[in-house]
C-alpha positions as semicolon CSV with decimal commas, in nm:
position;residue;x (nm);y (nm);z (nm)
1;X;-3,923;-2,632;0,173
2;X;-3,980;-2,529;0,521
3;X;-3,663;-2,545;0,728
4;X;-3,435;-2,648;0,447
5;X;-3,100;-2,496;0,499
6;X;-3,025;-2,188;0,264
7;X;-2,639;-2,127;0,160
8;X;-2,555;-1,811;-0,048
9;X;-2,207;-1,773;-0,152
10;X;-2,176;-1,378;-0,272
11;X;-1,819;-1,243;-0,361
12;X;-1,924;-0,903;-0,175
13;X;-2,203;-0,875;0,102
14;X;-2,228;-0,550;0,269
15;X;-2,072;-0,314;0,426
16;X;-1,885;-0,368;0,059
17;X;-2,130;-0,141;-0,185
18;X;-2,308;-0,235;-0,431
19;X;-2,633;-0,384;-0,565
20;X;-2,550;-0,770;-0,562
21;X;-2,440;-0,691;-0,237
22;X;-2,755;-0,514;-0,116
23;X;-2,972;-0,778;-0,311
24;X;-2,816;-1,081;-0,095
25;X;-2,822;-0,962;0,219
26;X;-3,217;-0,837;0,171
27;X;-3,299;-1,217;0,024
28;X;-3,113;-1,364;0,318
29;X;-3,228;-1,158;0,578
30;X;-3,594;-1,236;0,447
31;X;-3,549;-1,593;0,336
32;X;-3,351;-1,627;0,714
33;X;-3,779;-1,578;0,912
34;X;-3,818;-1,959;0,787
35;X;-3,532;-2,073;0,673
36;X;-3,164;-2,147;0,835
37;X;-2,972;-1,947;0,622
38;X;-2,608;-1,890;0,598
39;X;-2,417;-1,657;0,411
40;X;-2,029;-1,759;0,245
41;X;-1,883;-1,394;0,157
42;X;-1,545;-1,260;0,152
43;X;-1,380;-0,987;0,393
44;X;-1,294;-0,766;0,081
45;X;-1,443;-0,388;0,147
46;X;-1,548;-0,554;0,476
47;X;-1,270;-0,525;0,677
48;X;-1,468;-0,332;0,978
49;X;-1,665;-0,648;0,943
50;X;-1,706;-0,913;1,197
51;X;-1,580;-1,246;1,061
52;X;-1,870;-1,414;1,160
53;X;-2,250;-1,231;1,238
54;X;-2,515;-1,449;1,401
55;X;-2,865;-1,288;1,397
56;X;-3,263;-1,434;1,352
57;X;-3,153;-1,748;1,148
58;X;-2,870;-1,586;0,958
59;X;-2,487;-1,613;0,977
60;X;-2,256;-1,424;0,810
61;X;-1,959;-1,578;0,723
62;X;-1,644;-1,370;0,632
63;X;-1,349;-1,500;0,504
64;X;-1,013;-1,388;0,453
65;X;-0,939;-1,228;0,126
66;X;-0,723;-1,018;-0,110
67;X;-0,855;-0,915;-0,457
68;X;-0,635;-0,985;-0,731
69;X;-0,728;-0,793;-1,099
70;X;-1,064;-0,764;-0,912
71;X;-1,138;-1,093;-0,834
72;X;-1,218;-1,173;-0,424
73;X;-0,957;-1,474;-0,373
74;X;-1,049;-1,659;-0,035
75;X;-0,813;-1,910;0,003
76;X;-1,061;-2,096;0,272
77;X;-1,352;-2,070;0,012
78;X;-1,337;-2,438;-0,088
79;X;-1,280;-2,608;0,273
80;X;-1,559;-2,415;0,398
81;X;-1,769;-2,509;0,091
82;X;-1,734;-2,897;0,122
83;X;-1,879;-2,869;0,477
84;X;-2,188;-2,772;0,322
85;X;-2,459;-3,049;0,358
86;X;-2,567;-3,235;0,066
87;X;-2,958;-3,133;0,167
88;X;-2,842;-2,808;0,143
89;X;-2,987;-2,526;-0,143
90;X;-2,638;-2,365;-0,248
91;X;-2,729;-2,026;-0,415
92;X;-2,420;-1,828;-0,601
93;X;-2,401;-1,490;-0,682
94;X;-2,213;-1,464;-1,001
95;X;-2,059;-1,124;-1,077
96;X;-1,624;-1,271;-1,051
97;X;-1,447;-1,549;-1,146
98;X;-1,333;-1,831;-0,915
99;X;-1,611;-1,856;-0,692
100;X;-1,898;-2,005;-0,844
101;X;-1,636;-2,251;-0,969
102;X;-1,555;-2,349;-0,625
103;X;-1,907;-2,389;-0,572
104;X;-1,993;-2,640;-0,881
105;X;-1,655;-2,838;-0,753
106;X;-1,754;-2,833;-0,394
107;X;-2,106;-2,973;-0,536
108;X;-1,979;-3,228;-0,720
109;X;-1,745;-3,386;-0,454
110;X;-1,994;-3,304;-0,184
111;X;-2,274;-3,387;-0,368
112;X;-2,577;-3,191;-0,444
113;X;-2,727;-2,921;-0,655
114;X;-2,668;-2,517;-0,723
115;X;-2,827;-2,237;-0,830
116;X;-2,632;-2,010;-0,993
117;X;-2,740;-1,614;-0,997
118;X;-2,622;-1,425;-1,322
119;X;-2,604;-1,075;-1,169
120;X;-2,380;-0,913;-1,468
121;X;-2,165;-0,977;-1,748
122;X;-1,839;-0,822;-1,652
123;X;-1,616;-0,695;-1,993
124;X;-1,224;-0,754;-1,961
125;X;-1,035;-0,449;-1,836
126;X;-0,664;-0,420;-1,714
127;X;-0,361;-0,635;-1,767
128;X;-0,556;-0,975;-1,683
129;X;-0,745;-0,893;-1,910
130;X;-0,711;-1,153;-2,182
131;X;-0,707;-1,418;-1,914
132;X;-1,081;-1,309;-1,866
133;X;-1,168;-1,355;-2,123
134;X;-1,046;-1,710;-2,187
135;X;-1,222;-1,815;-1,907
136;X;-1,521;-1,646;-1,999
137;X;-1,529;-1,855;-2,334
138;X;-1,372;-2,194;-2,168
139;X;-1,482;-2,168;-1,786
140;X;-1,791;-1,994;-1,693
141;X;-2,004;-2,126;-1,957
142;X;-1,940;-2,492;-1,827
143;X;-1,979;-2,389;-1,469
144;X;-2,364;-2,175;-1,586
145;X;-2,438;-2,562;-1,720
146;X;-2,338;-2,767;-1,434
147;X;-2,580;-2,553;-1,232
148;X;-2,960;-2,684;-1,146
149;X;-3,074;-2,350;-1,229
150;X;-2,974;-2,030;-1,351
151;X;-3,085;-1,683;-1,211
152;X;-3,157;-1,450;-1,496
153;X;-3,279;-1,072;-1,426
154;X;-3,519;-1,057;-1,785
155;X;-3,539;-1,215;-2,127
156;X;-3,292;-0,970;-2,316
157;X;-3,047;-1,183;-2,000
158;X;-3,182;-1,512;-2,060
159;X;-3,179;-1,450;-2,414
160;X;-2,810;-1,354;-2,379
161;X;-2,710;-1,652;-2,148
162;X;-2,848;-1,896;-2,393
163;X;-2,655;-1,763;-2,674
164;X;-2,331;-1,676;-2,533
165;X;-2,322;-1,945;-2,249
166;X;-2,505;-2,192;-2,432
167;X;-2,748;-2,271;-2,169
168;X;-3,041;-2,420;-2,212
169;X;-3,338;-2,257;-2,174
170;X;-3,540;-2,488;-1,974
171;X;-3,230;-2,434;-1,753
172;X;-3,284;-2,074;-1,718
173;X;-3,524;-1,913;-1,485
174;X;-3,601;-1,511;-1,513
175;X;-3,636;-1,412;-1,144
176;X;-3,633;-1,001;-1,095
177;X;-3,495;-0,766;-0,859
178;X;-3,668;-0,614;-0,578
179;X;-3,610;-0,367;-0,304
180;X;-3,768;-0,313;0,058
181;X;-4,048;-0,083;0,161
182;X;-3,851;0,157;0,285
183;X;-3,824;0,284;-0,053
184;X;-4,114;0,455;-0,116
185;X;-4,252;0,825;-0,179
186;X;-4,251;1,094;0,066
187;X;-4,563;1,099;0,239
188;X;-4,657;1,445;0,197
189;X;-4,792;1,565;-0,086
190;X;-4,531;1,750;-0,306
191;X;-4,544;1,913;-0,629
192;X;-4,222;1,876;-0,823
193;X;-4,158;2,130;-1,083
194;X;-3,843;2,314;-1,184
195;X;-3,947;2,634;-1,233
196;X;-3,722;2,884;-1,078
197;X;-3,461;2,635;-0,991
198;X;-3,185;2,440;-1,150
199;X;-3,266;2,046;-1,218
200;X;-3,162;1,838;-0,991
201;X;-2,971;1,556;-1,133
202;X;-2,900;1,258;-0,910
203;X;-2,625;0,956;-0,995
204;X;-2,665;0,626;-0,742
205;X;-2,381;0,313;-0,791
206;X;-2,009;0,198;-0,823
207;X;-1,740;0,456;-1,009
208;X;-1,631;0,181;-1,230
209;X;-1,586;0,173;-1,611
210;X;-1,879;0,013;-1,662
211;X;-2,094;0,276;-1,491
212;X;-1,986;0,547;-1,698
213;X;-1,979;0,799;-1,464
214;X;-1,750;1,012;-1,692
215;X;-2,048;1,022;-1,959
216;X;-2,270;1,187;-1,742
217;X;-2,019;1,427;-1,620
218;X;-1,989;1,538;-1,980
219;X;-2,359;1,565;-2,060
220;X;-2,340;1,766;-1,723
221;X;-2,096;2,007;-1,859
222;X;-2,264;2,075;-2,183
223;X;-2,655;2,087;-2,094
224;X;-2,786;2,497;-2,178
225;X;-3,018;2,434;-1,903
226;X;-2,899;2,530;-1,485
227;X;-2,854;2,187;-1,324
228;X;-2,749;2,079;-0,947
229;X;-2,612;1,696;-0,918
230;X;-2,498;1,472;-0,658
231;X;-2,297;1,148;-0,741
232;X;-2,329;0,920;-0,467
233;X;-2,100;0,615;-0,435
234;X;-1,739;0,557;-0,473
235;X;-1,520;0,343;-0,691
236;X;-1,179;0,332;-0,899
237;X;-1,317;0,588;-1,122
238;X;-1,338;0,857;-0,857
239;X;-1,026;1,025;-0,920
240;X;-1,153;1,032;-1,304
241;X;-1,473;1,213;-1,238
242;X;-1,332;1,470;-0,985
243;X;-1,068;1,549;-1,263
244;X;-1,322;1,598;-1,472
245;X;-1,550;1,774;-1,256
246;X;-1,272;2,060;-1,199
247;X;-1,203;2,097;-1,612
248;X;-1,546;2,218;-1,702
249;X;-1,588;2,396;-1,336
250;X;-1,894;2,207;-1,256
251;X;-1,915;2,375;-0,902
252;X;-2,251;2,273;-0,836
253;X;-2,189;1,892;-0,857
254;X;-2,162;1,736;-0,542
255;X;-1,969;1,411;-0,453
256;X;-2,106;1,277;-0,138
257;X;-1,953;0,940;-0,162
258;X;-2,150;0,601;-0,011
259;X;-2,483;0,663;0,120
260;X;-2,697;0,424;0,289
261;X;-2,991;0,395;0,469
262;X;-3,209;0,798;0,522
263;X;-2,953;0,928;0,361
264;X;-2,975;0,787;0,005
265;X;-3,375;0,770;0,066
266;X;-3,314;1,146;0,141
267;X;-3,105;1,165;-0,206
268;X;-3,375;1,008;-0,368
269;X;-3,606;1,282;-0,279
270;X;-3,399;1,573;-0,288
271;X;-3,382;1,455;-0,696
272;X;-3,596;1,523;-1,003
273;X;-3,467;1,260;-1,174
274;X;-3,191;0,929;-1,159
275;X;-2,950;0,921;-1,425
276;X;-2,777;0,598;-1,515
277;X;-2,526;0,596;-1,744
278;X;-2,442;0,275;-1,764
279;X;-2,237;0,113;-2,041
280;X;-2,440;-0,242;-1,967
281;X;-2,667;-0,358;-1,653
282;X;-2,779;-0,673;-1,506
283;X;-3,110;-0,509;-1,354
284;X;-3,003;-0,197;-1,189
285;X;-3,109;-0,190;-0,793
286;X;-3,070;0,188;-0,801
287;X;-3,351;0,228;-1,056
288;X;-3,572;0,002;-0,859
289;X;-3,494;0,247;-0,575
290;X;-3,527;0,532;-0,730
291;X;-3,844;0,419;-0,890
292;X;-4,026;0,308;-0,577
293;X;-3,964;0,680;-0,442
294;X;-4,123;0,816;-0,739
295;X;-3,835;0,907;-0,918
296;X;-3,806;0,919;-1,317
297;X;-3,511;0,768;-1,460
298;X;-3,315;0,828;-1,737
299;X;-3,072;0,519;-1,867
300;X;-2,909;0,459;-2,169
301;X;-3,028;0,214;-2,353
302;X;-2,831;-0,068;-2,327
303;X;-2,917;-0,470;-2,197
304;X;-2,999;-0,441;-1,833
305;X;-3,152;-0,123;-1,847
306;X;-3,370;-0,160;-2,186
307;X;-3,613;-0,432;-2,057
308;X;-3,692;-0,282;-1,739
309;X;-3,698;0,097;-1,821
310;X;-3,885;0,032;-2,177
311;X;-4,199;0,288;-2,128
312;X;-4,104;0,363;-1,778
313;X;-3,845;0,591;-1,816
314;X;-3,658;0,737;-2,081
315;X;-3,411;0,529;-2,271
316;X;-3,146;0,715;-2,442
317;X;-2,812;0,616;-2,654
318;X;-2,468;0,535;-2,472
319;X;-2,347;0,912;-2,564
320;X;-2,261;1,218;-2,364
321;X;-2,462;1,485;-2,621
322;X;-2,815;1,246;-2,613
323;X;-2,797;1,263;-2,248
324;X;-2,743;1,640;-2,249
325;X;-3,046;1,668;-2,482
326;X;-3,296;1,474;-2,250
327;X;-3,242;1,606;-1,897
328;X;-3,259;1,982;-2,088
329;X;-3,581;1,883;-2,229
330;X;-3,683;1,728;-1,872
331;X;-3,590;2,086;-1,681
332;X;-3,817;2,248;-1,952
333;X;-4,070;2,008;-1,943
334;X;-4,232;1,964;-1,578
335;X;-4,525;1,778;-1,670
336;X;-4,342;1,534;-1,846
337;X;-4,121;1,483;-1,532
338;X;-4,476;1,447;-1,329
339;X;-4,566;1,193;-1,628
340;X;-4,271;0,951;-1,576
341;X;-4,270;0,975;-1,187
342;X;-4,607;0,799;-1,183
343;X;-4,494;0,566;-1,471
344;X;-4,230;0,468;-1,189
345;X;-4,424;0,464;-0,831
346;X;-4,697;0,185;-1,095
347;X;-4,387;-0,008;-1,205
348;X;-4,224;-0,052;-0,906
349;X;-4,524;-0,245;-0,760
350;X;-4,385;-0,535;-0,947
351;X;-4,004;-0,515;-0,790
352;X;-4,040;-0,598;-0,368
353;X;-3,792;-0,792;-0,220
354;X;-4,133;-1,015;-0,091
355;X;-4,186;-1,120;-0,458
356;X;-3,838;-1,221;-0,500
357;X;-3,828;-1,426;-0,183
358;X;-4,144;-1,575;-0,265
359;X;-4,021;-1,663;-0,640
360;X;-3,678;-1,783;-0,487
361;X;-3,841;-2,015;-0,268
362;X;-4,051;-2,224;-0,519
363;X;-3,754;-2,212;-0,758
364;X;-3,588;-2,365;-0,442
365;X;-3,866;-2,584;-0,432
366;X;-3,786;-2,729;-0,740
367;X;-3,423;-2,752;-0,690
368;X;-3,417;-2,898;-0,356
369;X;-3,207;-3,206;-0,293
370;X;-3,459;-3,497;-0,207
């Protein structure tokens, strides 16, 4: 599919943080070496932004946006989308409402095909909430059908698509994450151990109810063993956690908000061990990360996190006291931390951002308007 024109359509595309964010803009970037590729995002957490970035094959297109009950509206979405040609691959990321609708009714007045990309299943929350959930069980699940293809992370997703969104499997493709090769382990030779110093405990992603953040602050506050942690990110939960951080006087947890680029590979290193605790996942980018810098991880065990941290990392249950339990027996326990960081640096061979691009493409292949 050699110079066949690539459209992604992504709620959020960076500077906005997050992993769907960081995943489209490393596929499009890649995908943009052969490919004319052009990106359909919103200016929400963007505003710093150009509206429009030209670069090696890609363009960025920002539009004008206001999030209402966290939903990017872009009132230009639509007209922009029927411009798209019919030879086009269109390529949503799905994570919001409205916008991969847009896309399936820009496709069918246009004409053409879609792919849509199931990052996460988002529970209701706040006073719209109800309304989410309506068109969870009347919307969405027509819009996952109408689409040529659908992006799944694993087969505890697909498994969940097909049963909730009644899609059918031969319609479902499991494509996984993957991250650059800047992530990787320091160079020089290190020993990690823990002996003579506190654990260090580091937290990468959104502060949003579905993270959890809270949880680990908790399992923080009661471990027996001396731990140092850094939360890195930012989010509507941030007022939450610093509460929280100043009732149970955890003075040695630091809050460093976004990091990106040496810095969060630097946090990766500085860490004996990622913590995610996550009330549900699609597949987590920080994990892939963290892994591919030879990091352990630690996740509760939950959908997302279950398929690609089964004997990788250590899975634990959704609760505050478990988590507690597991990083104490990881500060007593160095070999076991040495154990799980090569379980991770082997694992992550499977998770490159090449791989995805190169399984993208033949699904593109496939999909590809003739």
């Amino acid at each position: 599919m050699s110079g066949t024109p690539v459209v992604h359509v992504v709620p959020y595309y960076p500077p906005h943080v997050g992993g769907m964010e960081n995943i489209a803009r490393a596929v499009a970037e890649l995908l943009a070496r052969k490919h004319p590729v052009h990106v359909l995002t919103t200016s929400c957490g963007a505003r710093e932004a150009p509206p429009v970035e030209r670069r090696d094959g890609l363009t960025v297109r920002r539009l004008n946006a206001r999030e209402i009950a966290h939903v990017p509206v872009a009132p230009l979405m639509l007209a922009h989308l029927l411009r798209v040609p019919r030879r086009s691959v269109v390529h949503v990321h799905i994570a919001q409402a409205l916008l991969p609708e847009m896309v399936w009714l820009a496709r069918r007045l246009r004409g053409g095909t879609f792919v849509a990309h199931f990052h996460l299943d988002v529970p209701p929350s706040g006073p719209f909430g109800r309304v989410f959930v309506w068109y969870k069980n009347h919307v969405l699940g027509r819009t996952l059908r109408a689409a040529a293809k659908v992006i799944t992370f694993s087969a505890d997703q697909a498994r969940f698509i097909e049963r909730t969104y009644r899609v059918h499997p031969n319609a479902i493709t499991i494509i996984p994450n993957g991250v650059g090769p800047e992530f990787a382990p320091k160079r020089t030779a290190r020993t990690k151990t823990t002996s003579g110093r506190p654990l260090r405990v580091l937290y990468v992603g959104r502060l949003s109810p579905q993270k959890a953040v809270p949880r680990l602050v908790t399992a923080l506050a009661v471990m027996t063993r001396p731990v140092q942690a850094r939360i890195v990110g930012d989010g509507d939960e941030r007022p939450k956690v610093e509460d929280l951080l100043r009732e149970h006087a955890l003075t040695s947890v630091q809050l460093p908000g976004v990091l990106r680029g040496p810095e969060l590979i630097e946090a990766y290193h500085w860490a004996d061990v990622l913590v995610l605790p996550s009330n549900q996942e699609g597949m987590p980018l920080a994990a892939l990360e963290a892994m591919a810098c030879g990091l352990p991880v630690v996740a509760t065990d939950v959908i997302g996190n279950r398929e690609l941290l089964k004997d990788v990392g250590l899975l634990v249950p959704p609760d505050a006291g478990a988590l507690a339990l597991t990083l104490d027996q990881l500060a007593l326990d160095p070999d076991l931390l040495g154990r799980l960081r090569q379980r991770a640096i082997a694992a992550s061979r499977e998770y490159t951002v090449d791989r995805l691009v190169e399984r993208l493409e033949r699904l593109y292949d496939e999909v590809a308007p003739t």
